[in-house]
C-alpha positions in Angstrom: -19.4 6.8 5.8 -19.9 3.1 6.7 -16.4 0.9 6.4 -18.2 -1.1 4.3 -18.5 1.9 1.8 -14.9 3.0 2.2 -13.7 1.5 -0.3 -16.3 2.1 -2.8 -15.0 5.3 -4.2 -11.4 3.7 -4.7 -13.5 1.1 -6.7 -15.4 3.7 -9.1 -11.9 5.6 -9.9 -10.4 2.1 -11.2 -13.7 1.2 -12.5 -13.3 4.8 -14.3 -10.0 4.1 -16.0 -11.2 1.0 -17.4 -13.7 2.2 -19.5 -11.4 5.2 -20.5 -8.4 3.3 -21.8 -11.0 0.5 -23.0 -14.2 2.7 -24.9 -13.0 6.1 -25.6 -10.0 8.2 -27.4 -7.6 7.8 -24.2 -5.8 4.7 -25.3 -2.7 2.9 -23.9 -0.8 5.4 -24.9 -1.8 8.3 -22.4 -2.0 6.1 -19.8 1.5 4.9 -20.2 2.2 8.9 -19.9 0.0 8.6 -17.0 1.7 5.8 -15.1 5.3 7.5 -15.0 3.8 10.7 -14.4 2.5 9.1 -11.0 5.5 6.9 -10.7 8.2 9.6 -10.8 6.4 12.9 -9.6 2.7 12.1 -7.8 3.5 9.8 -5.2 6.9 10.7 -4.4 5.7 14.0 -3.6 2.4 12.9 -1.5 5.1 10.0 0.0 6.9 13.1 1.0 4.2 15.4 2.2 2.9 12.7 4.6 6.2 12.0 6.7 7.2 15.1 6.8 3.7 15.8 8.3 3.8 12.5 10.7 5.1 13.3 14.5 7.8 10.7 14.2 8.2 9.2 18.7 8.2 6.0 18.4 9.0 5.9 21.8 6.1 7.2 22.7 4.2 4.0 21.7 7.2 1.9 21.1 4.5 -1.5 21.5 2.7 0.0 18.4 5.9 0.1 16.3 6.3 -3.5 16.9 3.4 -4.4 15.7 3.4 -2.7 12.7 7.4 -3.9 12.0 5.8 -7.4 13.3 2.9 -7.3 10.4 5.2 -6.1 7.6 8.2 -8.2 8.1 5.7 -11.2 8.6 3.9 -10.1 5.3 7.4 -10.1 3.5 8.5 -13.2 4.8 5.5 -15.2 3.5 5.7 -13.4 0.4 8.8 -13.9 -0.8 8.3 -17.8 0.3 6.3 -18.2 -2.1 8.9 -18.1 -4.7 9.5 -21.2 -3.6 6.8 -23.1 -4.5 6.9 -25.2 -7.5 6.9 -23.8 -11.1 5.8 -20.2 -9.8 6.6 -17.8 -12.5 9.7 -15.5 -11.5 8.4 -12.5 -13.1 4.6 -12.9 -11.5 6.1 -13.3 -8.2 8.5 -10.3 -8.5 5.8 -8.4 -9.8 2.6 -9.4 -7.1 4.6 -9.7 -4.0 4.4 -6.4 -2.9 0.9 -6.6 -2.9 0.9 -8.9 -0.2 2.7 -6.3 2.5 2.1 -2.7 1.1 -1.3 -1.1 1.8 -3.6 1.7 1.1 -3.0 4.6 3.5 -5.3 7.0 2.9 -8.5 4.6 3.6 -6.3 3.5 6.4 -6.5 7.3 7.5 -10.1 7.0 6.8 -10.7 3.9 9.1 -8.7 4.8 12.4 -10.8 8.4 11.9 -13.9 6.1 12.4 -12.4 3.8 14.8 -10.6 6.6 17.4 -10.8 10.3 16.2 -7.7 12.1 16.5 -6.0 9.0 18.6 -6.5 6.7 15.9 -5.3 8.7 13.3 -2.3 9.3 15.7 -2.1 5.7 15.6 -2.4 5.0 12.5 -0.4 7.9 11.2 2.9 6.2 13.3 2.6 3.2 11.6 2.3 4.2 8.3 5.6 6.3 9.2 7.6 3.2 10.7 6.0 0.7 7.7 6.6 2.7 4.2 10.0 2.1 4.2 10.3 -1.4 5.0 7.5 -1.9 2.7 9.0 0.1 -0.1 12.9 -1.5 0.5 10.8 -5.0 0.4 9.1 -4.1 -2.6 11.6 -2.9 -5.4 14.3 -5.7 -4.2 12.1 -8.6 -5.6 11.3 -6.7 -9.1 15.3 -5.7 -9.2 16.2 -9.0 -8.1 14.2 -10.3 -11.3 15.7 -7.6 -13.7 19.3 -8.4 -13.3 19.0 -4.9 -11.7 21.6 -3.4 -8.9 19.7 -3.7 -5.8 21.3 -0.6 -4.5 21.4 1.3 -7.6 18.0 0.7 -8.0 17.1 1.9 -4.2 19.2 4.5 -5.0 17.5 6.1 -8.1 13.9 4.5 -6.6 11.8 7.7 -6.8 9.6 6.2 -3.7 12.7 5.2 -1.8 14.1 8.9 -2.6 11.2 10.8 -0.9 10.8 8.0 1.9 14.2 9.1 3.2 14.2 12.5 1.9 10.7 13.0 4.1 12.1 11.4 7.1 15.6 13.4 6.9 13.0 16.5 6.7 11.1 15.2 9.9 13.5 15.0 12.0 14.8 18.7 10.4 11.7 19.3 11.8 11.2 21.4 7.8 8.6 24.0 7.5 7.4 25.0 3.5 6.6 28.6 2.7 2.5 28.4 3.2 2.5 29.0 -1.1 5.3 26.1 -1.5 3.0 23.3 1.4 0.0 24.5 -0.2 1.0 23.8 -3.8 2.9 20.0 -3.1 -0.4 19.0 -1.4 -2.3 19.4 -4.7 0.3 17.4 -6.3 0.1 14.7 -3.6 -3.7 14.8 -3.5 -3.3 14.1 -7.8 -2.3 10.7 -6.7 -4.6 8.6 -5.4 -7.2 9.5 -8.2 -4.8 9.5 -11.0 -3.1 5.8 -9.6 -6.3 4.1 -9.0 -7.2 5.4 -13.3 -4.1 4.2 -13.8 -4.9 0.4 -12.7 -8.1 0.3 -13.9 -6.2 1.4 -17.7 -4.0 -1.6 -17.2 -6.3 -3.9 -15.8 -6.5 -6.8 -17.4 -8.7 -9.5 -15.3 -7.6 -12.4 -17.5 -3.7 -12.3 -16.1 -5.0 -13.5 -13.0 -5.5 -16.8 -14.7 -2.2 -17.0 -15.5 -1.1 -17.7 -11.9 -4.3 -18.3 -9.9 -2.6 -19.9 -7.0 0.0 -17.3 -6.8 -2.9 -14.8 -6.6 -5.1 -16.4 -4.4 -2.0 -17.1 -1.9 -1.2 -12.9 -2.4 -4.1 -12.4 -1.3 -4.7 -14.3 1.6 -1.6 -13.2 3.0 -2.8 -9.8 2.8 -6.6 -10.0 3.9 -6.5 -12.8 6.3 -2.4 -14.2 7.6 -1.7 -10.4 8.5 -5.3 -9.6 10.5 -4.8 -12.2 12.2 -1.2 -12.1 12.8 -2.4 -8.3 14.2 -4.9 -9.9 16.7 -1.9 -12.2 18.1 0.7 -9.3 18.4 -1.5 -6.9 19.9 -2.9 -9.3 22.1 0.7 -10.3 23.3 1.9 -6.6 23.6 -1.6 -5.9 25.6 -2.2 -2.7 23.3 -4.9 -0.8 24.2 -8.7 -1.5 23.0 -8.1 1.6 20.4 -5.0 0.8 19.8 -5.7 -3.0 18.7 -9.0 -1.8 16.7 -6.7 0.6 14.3 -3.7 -1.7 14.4 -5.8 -4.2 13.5 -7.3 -2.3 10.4 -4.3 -1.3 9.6 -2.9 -5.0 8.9 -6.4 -5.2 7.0 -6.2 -2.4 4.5 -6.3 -3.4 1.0 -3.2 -3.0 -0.7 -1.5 0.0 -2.5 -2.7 1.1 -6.0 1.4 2.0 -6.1 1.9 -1.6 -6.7 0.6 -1.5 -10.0 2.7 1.4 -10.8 6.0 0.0 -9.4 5.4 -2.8 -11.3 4.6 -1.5 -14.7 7.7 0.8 -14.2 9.9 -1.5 -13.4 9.4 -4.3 -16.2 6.9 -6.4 -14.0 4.4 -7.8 -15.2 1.7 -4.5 -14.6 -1.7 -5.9 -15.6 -1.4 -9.0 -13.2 -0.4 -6.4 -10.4 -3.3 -4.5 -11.9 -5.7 -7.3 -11.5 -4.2 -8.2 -7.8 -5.4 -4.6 -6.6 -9.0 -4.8 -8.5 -9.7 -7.7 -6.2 -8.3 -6.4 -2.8 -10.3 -3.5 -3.3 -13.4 -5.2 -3.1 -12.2 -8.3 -0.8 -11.6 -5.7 1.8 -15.8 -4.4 1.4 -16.3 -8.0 3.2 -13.1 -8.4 5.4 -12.4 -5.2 7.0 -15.9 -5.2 9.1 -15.0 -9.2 9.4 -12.2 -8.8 11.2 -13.2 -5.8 13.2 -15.9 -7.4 14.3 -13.7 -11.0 15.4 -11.6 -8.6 17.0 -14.7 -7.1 19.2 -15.7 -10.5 19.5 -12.4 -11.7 21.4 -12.1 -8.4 23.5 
């Protein structure tokens, strides 16, 4: 499939969700069933599944770890400065920062496929390892924050955080499931990505984005243009291999996780502006993850 396609599927599933929670029988009301069933169970278990499956060395490409830690932390960083600006709404930013740092993996599985094979799945497949949790930690803290929640209590009972560090304490357990048990919590990860993407097209609502449009629009240029080009400088400085730059750099490209929705919606954020944040990465990447391949082609 061309990367310009990639994301065209993702589209159609929250495209899909719309019109179910909008035109037919399946109201709010399942979809707010929906939502926790992803939040609590669904992606905790395919968060899971892919660490435990992810050889953890970060030795072994110790210049790719720092890029990926480099990207995220810088992501964060210009997030949460946005708070700053003047009369930003608290509960918008709590709500859409994450957006600007977390980011789909499996079309980021997808691309580095394209890009390298089994080498830039490798790749791509360490940094997703080394990124969730930062990206996760980074995530709830702002909507806690907001809530007059416990930070810790909150990362404590997170269910994201829970199987993060339950899936890298299993890694390095080096854990093998019964065939039966693997088998059957890969069809509950793989309900997850489907059922999430539904999920924010149900609680899209397009019109939250005028809320705040300069909080959105700043979101999102974090996350499809500061980071790609913030990947560029790093890997250019760490002199990464041609592979290893192409994926690295798709990986700061990827269009952000439909989990943010979710996260947001569960944790008293403000869901439908999250909802809308996602709608428009998706298709902002169609244009800007061949744009920055190719700039990246251009300068090697």
């Amino acid at each position: 499939m061309d990367n310009t396609l990639l994301l065209v599927p993702d589209f159609l599933l929250i495209l899909c969700g719309f019109v179910l929670c909008r035109y037919t029988a399946l109201d709010r009301g399942l979809w707010d069933g929906v939502e926790r069933l992803v939040y609590y169970v669904l992606f905790p278990v395919l968060l899971f599944n892919s660490i435990v499956k992810t050889p953890l060395d970060p030795g072994a490409a110790i210049e790719v770890v720092l890029c990926g830690w480099g990207i995220t932390l810088a992501g964060v960083a210009a997030a949460y400065a946005l708070r700053l600006w003047p009369k930003v709404d608290a509960r918008l930013h709590a709500s859409g920062a994450q957006t600007a740092f977390r980011f789909n993996s499996f079309i980021g599985f997808a691309l580095a496929e394209r890009i390298g094979g089994p080498q830039g799945v490798a790749v791509v497949a360490l940094l997703i390892a080394v990124c969730v949790p930062v990206c996760n930690l980074a995530a709830v803290w702002p909507l806690a924050r907001h809530g007059g929640q416990t930070f810790g209590r909150e990362i404590a009972r997170n269910p994201l955080i829970i199987a993060t560090v339950a899936g890298l304490l299993a890694n390095v357990a080096g854990l093998h499931w019964p065939e039966p048990v693997a088998t059957a919590l890969q069809r509950i990860g793989l309900a997850a990505l489907p059922l999430g993407l539904m999920a924010v097209g149900a609680g899209l609502r397009m019109g939250e984005l005028r809320i705040a449009p300069g909080l959105a629009a700043a979101l999102l240029a974090i996350r499809h243009a500061a980071l790609p080009l913030a990947a560029i400088a790093l890997t250019a400085l760490l002199a990464l291999s041609p592979l290893q730059r192409a994926v690295v750099v798709a990986f700061a490209s990827l269009p952000t996780s439909s989990a943010s929705y979710v996260l947001a919606a569960r944790m008293g954020g403000n869901g439908p502006f999250v909802a809308g944040l996602v709608m428009v990465s998706t298709i902002l990447c169609v244009a800007t993850i061949p744009l920055w391949l190719a700039v990246l082609a251009m300068l090697q």
